[in-house]
PDB file with one MODEL, atoms N, CA, C and O in Angstrom:
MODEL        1
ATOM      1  N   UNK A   1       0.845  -1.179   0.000  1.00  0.00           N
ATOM      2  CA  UNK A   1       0.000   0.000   0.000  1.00  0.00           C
ATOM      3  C   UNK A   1       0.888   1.239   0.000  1.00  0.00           C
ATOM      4  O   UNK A   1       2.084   0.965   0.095  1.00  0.00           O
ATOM      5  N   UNK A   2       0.612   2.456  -0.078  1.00  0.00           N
ATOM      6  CA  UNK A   2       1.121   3.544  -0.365  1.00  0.00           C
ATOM      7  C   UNK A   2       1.447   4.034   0.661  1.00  0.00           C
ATOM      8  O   UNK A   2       2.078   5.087   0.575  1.00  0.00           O
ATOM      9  N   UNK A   3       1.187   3.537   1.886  1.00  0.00           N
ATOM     10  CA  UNK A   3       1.417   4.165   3.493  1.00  0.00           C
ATOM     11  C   UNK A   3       2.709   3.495   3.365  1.00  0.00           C
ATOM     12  O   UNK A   3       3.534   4.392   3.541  1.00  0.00           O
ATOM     13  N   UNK A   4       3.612   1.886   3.055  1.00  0.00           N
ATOM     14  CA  UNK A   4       4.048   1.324   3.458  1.00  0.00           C
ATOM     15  C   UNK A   4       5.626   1.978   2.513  1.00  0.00           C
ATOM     16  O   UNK A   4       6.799   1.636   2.666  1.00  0.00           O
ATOM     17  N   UNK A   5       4.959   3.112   1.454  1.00  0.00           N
ATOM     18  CA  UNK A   5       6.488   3.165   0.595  1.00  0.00           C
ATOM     19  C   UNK A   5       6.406   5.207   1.645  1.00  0.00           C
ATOM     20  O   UNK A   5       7.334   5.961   1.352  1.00  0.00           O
ATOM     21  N   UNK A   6       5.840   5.493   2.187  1.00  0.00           N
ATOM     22  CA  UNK A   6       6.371   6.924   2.851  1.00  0.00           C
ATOM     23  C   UNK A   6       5.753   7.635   2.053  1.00  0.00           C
ATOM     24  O   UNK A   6       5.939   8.824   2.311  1.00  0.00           O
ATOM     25  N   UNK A   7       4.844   7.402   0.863  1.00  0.00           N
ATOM     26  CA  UNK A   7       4.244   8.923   0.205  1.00  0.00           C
ATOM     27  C   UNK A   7       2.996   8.547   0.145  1.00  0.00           C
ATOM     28  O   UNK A   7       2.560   7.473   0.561  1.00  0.00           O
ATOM     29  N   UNK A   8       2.251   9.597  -0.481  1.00  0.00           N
ATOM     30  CA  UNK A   8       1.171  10.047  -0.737  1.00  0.00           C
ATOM     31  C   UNK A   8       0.638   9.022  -1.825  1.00  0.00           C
ATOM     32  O   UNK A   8       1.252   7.975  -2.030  1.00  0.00           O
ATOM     33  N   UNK A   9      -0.507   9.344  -2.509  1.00  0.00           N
ATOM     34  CA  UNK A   9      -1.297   7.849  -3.751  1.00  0.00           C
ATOM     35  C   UNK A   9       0.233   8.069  -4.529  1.00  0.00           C
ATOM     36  O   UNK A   9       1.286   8.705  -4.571  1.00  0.00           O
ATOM     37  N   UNK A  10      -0.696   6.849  -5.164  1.00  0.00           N
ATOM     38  CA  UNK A  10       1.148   6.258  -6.235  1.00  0.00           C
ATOM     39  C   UNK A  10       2.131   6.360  -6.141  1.00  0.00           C
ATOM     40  O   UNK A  10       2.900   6.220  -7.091  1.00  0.00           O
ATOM     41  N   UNK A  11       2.471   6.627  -5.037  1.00  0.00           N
ATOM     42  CA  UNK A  11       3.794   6.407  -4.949  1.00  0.00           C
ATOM     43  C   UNK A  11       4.516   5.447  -5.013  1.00  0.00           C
ATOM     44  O   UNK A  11       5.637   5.631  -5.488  1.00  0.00           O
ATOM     45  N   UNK A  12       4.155   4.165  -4.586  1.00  0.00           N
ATOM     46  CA  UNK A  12       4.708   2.714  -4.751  1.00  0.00           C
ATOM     47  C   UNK A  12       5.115   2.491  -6.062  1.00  0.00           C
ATOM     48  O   UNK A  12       4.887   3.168  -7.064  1.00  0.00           O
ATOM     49  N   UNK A  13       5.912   1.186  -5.899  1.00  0.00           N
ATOM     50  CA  UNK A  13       6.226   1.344  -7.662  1.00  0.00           C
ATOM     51  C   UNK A  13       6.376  -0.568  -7.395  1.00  0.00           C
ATOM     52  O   UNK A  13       7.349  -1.058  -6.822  1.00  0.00           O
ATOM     53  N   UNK A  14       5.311  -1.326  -7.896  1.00  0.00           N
ATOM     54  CA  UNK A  14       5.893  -2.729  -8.043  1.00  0.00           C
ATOM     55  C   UNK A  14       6.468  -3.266  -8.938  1.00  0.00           C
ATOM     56  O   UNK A  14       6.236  -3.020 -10.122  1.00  0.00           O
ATOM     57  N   UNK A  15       7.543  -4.312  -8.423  1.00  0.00           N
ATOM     58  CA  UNK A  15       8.207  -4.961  -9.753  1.00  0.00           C
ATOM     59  C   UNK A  15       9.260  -6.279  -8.589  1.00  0.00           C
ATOM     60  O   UNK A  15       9.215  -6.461  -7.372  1.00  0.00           O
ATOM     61  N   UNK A  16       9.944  -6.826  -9.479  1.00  0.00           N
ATOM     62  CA  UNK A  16      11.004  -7.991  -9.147  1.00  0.00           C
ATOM     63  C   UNK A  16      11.605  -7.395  -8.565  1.00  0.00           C
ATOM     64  O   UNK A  16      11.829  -6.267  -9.002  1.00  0.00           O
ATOM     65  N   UNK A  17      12.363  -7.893  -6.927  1.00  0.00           N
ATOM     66  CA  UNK A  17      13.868  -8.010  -6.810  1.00  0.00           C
ATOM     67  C   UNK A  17      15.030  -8.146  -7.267  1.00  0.00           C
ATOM     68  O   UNK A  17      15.421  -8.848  -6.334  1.00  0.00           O
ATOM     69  N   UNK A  18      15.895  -8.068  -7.906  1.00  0.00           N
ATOM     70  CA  UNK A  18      17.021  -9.119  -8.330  1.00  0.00           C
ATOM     71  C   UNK A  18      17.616 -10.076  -7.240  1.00  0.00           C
ATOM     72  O   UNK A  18      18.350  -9.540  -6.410  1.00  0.00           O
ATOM     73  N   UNK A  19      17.438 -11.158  -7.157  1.00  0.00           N
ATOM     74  CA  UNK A  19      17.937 -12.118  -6.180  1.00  0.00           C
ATOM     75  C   UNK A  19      19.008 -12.366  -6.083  1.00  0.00           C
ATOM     76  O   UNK A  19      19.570 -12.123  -5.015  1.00  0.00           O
ATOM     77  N   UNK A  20      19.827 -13.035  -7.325  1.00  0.00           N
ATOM     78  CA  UNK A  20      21.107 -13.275  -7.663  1.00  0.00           C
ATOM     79  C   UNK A  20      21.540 -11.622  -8.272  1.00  0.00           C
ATOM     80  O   UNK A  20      20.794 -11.044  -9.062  1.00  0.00           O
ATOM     81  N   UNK A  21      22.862 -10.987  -7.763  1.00  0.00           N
ATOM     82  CA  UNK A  21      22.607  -9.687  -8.245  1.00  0.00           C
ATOM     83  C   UNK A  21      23.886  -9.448  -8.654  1.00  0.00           C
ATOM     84  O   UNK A  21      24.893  -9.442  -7.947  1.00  0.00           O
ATOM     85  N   UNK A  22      23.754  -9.144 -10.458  1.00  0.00           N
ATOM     86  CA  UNK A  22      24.781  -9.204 -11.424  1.00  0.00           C
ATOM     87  C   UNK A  22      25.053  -7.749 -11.696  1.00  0.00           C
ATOM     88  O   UNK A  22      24.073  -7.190 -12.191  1.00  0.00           O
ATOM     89  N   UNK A  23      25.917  -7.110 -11.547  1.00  0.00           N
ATOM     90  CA  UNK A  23      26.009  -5.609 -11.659  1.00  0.00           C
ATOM     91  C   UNK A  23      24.716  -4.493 -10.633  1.00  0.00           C
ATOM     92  O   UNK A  23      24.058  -4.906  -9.678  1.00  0.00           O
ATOM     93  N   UNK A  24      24.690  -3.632 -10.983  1.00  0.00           N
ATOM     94  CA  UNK A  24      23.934  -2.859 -10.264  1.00  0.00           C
ATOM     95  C   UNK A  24      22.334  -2.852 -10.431  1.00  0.00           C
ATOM     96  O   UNK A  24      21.622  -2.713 -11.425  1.00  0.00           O
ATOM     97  N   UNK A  25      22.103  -3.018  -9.333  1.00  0.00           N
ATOM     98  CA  UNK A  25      20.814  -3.826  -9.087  1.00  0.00           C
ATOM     99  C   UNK A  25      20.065  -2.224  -8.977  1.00  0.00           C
ATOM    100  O   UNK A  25      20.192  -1.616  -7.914  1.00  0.00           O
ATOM    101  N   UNK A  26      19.150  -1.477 -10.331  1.00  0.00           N
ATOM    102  CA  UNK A  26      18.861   0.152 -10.358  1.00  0.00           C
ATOM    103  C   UNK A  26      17.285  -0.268  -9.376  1.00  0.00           C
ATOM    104  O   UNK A  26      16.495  -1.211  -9.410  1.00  0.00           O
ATOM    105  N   UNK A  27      17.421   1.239  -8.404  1.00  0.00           N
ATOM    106  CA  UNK A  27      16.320   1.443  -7.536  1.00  0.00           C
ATOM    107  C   UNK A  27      16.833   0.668  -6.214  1.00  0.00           C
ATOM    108  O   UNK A  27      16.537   1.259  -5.176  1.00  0.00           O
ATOM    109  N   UNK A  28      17.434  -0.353  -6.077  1.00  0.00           N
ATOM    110  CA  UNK A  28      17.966  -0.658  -4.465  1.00  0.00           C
ATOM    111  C   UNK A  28      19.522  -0.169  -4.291  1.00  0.00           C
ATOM    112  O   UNK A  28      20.203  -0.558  -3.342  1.00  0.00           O
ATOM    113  N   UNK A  29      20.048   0.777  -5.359  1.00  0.00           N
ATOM    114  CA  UNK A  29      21.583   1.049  -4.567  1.00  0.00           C
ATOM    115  C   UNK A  29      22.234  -0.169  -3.995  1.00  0.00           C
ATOM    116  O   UNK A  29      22.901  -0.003  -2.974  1.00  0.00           O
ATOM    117  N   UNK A  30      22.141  -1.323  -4.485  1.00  0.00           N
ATOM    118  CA  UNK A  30      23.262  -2.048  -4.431  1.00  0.00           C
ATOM    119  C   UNK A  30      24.355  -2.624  -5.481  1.00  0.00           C
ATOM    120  O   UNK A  30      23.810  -2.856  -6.560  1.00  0.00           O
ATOM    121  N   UNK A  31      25.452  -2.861  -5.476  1.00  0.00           N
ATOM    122  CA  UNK A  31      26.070  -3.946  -6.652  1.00  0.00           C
ATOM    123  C   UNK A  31      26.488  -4.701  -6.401  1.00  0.00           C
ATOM    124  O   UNK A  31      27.320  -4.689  -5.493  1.00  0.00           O
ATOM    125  N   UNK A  32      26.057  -6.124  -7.255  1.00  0.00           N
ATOM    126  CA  UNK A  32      26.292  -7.384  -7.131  1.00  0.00           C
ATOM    127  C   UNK A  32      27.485  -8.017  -7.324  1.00  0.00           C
ATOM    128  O   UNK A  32      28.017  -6.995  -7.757  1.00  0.00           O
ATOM    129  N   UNK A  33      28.357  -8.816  -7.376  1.00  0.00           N
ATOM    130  CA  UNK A  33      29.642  -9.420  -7.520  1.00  0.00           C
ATOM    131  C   UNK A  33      29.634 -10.120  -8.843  1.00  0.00           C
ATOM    132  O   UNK A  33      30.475 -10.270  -9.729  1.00  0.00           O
ATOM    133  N   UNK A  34      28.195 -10.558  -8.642  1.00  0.00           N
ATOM    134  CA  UNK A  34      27.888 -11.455 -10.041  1.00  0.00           C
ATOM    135  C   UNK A  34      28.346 -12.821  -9.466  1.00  0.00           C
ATOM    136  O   UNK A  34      28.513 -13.680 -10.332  1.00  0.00           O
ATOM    137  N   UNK A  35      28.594 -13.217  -8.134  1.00  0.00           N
ATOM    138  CA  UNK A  35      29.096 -14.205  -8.251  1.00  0.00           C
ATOM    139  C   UNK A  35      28.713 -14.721  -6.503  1.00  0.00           C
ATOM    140  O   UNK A  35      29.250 -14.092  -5.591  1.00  0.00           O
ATOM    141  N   UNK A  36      27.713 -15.952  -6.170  1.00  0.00           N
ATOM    142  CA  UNK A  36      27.555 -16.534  -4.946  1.00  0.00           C
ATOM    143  C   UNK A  36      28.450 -17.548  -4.691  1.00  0.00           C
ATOM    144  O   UNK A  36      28.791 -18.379  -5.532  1.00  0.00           O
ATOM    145  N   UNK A  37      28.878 -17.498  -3.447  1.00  0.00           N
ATOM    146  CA  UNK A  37      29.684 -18.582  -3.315  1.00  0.00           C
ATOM    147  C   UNK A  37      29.259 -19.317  -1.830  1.00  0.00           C
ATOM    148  O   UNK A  37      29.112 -18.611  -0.833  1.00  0.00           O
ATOM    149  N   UNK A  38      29.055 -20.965  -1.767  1.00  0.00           N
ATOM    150  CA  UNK A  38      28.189 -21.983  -0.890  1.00  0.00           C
ATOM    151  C   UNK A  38      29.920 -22.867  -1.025  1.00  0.00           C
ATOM    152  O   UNK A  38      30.206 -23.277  -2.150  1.00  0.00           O
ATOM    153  N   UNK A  39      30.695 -23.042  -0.168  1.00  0.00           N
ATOM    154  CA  UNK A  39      32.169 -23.577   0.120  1.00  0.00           C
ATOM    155  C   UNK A  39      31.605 -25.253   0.836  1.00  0.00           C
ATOM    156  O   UNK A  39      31.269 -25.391   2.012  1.00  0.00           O
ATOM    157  N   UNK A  40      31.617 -26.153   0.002  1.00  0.00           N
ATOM    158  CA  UNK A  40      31.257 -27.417   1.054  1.00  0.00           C
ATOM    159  C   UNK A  40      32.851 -28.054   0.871  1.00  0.00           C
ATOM    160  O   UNK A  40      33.830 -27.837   0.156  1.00  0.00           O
ATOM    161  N   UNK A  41      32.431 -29.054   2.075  1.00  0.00           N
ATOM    162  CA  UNK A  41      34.163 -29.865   2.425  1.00  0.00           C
ATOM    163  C   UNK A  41      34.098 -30.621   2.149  1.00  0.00           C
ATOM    164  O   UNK A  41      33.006 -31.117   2.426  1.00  0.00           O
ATOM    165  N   UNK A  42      35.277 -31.751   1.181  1.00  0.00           N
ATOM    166  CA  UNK A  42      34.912 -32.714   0.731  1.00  0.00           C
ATOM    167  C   UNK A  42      35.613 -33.639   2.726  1.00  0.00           C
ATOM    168  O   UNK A  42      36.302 -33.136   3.613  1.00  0.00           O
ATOM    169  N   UNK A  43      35.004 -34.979   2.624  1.00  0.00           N
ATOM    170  CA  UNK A  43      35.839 -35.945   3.171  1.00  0.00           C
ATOM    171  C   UNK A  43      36.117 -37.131   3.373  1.00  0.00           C
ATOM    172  O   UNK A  43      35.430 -38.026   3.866  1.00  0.00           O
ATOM    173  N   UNK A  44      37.483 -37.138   2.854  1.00  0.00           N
ATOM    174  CA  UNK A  44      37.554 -38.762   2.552  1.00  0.00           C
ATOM    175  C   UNK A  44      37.031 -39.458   4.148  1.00  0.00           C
ATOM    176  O   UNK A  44      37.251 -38.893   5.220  1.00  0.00           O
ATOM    177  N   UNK A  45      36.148 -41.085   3.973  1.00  0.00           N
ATOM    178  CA  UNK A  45      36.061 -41.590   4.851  1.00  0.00           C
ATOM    179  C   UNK A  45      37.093 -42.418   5.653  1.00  0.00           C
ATOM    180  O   UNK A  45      37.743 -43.199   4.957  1.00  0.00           O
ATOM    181  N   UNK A  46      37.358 -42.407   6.896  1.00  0.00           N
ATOM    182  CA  UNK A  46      38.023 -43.385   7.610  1.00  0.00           C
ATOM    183  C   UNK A  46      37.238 -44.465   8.269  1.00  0.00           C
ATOM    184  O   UNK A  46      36.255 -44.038   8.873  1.00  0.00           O
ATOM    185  N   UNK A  47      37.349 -45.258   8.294  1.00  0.00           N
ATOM    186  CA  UNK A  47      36.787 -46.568   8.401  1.00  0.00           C
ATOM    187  C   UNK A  47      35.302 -46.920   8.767  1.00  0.00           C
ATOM    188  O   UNK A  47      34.688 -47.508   9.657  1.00  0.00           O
ATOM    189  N   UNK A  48      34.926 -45.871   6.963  1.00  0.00           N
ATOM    190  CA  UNK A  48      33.623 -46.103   6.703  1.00  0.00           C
ATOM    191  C   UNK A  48      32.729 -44.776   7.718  1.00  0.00           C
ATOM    192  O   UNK A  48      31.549 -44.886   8.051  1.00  0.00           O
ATOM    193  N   UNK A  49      33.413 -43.859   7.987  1.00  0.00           N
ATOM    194  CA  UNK A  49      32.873 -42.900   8.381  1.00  0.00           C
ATOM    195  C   UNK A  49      33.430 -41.617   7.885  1.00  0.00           C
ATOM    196  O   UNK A  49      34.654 -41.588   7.757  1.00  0.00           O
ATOM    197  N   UNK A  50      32.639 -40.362   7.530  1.00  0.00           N
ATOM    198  CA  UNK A  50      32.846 -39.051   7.245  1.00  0.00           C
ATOM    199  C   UNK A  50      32.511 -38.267   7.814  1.00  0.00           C
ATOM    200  O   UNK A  50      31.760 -38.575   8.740  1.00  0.00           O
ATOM    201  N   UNK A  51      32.887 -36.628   7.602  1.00  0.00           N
ATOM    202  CA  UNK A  51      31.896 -36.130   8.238  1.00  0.00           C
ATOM    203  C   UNK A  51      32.329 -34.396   7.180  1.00  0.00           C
ATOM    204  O   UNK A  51      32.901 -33.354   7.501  1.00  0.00           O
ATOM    205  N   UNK A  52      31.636 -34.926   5.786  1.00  0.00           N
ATOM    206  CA  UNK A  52      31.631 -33.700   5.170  1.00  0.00           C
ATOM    207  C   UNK A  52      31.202 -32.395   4.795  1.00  0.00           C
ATOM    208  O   UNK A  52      30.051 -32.644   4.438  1.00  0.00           O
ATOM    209  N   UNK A  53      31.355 -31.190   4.639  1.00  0.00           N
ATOM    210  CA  UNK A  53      29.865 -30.090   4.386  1.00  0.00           C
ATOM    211  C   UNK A  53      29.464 -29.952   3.834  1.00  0.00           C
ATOM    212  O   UNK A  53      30.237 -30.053   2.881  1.00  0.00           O
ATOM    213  N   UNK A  54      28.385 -29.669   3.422  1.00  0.00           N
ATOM    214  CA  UNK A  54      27.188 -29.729   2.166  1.00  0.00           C
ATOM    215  C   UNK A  54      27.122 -28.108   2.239  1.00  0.00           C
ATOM    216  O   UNK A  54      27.425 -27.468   3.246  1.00  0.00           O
ATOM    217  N   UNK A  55      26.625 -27.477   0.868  1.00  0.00           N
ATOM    218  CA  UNK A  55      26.607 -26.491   0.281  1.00  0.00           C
ATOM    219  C   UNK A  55      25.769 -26.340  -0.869  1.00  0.00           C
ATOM    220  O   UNK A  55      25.842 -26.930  -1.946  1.00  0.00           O
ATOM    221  N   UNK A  56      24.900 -25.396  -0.455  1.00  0.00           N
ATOM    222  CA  UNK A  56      23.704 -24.743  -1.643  1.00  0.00           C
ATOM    223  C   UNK A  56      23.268 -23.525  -1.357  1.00  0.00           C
ATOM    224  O   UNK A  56      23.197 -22.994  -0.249  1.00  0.00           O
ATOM    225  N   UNK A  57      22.848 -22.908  -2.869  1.00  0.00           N
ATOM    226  CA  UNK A  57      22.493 -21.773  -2.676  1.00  0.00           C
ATOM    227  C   UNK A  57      21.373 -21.687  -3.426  1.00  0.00           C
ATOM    228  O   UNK A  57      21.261 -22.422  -4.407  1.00  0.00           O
ATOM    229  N   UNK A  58      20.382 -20.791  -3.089  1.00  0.00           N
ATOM    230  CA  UNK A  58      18.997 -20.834  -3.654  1.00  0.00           C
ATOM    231  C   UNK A  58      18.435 -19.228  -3.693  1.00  0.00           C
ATOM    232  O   UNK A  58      19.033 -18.180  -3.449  1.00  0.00           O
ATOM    233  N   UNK A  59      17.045 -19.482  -4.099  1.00  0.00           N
ATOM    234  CA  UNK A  59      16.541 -17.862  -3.743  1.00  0.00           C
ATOM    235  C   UNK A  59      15.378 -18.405  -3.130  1.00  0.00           C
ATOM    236  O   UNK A  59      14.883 -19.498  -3.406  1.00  0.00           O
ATOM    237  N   UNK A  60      14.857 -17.383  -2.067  1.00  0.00           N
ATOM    238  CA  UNK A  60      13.937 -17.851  -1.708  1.00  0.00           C
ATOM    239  C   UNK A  60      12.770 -16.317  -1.716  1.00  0.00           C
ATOM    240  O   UNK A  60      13.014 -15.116  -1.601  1.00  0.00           O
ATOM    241  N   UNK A  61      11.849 -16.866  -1.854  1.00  0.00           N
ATOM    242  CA  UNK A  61      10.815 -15.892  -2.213  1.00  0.00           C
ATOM    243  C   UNK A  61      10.146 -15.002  -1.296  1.00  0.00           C
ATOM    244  O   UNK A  61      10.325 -15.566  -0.216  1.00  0.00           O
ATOM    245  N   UNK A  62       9.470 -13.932  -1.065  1.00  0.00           N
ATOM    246  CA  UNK A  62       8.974 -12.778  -0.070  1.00  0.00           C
ATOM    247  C   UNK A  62       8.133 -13.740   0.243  1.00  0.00           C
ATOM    248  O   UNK A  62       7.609 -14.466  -0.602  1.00  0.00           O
ATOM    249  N   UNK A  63       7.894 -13.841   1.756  1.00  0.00           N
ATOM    250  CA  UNK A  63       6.678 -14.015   2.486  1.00  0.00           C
ATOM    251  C   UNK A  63       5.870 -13.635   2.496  1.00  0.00           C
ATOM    252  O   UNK A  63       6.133 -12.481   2.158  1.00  0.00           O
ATOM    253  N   UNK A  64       3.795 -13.737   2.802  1.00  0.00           N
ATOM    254  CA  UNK A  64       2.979 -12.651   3.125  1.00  0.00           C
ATOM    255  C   UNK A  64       3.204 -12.095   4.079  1.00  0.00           C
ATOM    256  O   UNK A  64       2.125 -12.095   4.671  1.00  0.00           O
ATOM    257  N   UNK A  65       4.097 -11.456   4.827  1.00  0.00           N
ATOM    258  CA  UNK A  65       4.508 -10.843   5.896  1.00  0.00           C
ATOM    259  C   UNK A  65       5.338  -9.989   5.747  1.00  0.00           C
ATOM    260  O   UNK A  65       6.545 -10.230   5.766  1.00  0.00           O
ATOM    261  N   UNK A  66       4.622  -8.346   5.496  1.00  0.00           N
ATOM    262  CA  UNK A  66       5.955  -7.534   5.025  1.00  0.00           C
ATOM    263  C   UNK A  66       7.046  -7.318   6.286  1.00  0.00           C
ATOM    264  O   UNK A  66       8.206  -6.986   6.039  1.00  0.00           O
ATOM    265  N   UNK A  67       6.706  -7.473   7.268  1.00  0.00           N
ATOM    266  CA  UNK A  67       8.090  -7.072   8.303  1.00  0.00           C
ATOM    267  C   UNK A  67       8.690  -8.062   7.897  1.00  0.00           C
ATOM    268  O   UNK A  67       9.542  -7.945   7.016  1.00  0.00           O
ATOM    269  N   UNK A  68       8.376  -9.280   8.460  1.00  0.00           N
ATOM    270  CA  UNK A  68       9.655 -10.770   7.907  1.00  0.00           C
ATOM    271  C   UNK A  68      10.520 -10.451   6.738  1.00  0.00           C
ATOM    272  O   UNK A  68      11.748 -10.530   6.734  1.00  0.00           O
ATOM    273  N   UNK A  69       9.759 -10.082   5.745  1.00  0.00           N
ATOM    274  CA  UNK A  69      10.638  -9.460   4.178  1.00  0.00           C
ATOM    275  C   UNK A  69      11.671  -8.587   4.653  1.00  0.00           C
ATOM    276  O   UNK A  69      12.878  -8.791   4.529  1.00  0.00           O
ATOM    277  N   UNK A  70      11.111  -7.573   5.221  1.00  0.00           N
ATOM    278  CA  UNK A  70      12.081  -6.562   5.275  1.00  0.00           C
ATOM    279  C   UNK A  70      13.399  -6.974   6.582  1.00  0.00           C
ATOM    280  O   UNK A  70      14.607  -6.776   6.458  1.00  0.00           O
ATOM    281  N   UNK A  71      12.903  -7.395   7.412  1.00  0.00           N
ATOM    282  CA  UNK A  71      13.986  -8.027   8.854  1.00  0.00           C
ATOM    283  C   UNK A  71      14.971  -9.119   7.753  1.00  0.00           C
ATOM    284  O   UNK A  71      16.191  -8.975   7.683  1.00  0.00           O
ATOM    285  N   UNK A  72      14.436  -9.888   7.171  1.00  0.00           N
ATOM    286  CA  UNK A  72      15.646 -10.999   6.333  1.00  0.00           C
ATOM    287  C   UNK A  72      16.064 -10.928   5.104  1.00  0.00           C
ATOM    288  O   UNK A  72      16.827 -11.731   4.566  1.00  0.00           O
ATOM    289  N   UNK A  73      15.449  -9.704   4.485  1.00  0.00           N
ATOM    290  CA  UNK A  73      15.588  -9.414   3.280  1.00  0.00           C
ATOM    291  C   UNK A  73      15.214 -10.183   2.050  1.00  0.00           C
ATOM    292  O   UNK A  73      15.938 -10.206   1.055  1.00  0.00           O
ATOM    293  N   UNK A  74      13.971 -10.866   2.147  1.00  0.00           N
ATOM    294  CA  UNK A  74      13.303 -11.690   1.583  1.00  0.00           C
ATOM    295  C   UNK A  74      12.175 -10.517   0.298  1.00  0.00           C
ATOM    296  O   UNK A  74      11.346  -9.668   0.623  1.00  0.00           O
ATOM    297  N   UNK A  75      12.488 -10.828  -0.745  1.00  0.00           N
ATOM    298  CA  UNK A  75      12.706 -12.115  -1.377  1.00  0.00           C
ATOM    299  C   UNK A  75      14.484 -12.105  -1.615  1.00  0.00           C
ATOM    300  O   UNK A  75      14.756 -10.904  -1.601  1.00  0.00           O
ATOM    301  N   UNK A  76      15.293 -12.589  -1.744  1.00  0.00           N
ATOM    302  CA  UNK A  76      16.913 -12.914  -2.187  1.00  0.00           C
ATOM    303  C   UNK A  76      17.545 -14.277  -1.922  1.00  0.00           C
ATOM    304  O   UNK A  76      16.892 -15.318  -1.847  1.00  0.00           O
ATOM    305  N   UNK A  77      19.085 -14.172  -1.763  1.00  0.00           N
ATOM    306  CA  UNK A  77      19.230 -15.241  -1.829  1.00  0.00           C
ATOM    307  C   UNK A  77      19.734 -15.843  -0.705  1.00  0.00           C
ATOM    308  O   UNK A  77      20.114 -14.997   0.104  1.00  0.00           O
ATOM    309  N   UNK A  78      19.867 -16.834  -0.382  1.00  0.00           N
ATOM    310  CA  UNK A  78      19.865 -17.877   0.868  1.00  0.00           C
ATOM    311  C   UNK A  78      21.019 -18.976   0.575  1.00  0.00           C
ATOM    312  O   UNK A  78      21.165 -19.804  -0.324  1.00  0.00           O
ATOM    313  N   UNK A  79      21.606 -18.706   1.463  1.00  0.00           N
ATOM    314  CA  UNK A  79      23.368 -19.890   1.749  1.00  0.00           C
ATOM    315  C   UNK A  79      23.331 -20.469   2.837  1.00  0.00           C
ATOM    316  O   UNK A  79      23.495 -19.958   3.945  1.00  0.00           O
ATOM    317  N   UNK A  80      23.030 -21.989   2.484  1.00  0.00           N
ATOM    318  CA  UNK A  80      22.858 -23.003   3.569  1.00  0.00           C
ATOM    319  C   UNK A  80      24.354 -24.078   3.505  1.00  0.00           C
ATOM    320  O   UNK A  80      24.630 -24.862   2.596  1.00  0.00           O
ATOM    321  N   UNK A  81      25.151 -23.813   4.753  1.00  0.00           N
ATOM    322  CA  UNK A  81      26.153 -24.831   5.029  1.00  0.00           C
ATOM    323  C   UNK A  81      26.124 -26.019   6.208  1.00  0.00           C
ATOM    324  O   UNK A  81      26.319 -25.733   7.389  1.00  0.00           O
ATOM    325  N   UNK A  82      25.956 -26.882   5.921  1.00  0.00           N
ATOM    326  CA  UNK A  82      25.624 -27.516   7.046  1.00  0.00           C
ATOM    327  C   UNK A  82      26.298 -29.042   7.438  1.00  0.00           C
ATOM    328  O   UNK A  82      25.669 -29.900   6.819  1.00  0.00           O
ATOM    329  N   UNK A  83      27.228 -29.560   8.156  1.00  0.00           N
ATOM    330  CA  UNK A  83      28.338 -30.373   8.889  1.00  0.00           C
ATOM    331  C   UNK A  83      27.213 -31.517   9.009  1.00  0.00           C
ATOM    332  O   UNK A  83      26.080 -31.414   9.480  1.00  0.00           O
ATOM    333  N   UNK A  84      27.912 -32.741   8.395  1.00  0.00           N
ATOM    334  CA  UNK A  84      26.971 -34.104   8.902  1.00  0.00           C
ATOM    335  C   UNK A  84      27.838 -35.123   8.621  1.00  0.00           C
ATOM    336  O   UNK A  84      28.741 -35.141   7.784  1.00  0.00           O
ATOM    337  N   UNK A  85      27.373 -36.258   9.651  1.00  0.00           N
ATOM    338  CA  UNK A  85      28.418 -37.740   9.313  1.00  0.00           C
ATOM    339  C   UNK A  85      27.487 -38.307   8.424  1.00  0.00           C
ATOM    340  O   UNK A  85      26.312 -37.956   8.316  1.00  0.00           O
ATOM    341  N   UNK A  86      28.225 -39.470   7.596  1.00  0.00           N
ATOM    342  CA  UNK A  86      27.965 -39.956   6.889  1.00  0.00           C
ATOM    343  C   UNK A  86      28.516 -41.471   7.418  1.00  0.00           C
ATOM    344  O   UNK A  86      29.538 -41.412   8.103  1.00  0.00           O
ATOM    345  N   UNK A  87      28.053 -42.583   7.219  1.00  0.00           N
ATOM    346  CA  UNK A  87      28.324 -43.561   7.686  1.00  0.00           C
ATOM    347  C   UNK A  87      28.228 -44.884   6.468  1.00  0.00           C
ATOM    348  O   UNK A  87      27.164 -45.271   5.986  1.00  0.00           O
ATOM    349  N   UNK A  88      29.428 -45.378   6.164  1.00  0.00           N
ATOM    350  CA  UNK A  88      29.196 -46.409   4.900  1.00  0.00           C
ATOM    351  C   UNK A  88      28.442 -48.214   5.924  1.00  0.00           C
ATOM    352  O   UNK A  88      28.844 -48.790   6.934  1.00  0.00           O
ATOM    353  N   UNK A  89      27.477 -48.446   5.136  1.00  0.00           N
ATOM    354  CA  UNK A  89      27.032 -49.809   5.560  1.00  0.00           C
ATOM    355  C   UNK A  89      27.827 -50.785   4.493  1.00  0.00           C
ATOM    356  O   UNK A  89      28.418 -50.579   3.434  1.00  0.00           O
ATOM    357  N   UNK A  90      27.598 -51.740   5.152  1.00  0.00           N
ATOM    358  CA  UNK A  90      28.112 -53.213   4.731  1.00  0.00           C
ATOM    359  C   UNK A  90      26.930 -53.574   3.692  1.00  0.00           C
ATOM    360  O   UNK A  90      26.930 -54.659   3.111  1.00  0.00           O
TER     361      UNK A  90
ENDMDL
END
């Protein structure tokens, strides 16, 4: 709504985010790297056990909840690293 951008009627202006953000992202004053980076560990197992990191990157989309959007910066992008054993069976 028009209360939520600080002006008066029309003032809002809707459109996309850029999520992944390749050069200058016009209207949010930011610039992008062009480039995400998700670092996982490889590891060799020792006797049938590992314990390597997994790595992904995604976008994840605005919530119906404009504070949540704005507190996590939703809609953009999201880097999940996360440490787990792995265990080989017989």
């Amino acid at each position: 709504v028009d209360a939520d951008c600080g002006g008066g009627a029309d003032t809002c202006e809707s459109r996309n985010r850029a999520c992944f953000l390749t050069g200058s992202a016009a209207g949010f004053g930011r610039t992008g790297t062009g480039t995400l980076v998700a670092d996982g560990v490889v590891d060799p197992p020792i006797q049938d056990v590992s314990h390597p990191v997994l790595a992904s990157i995604a976008c994840v989309g605005p919530s119906d909840c404009s504070l949540l959007n704005a507190v996590s910066g939703f809609p953009g992008p999201l880097r999940l690293t996360q440490k787990v054993t792995t265990t080989a069976l017989p």
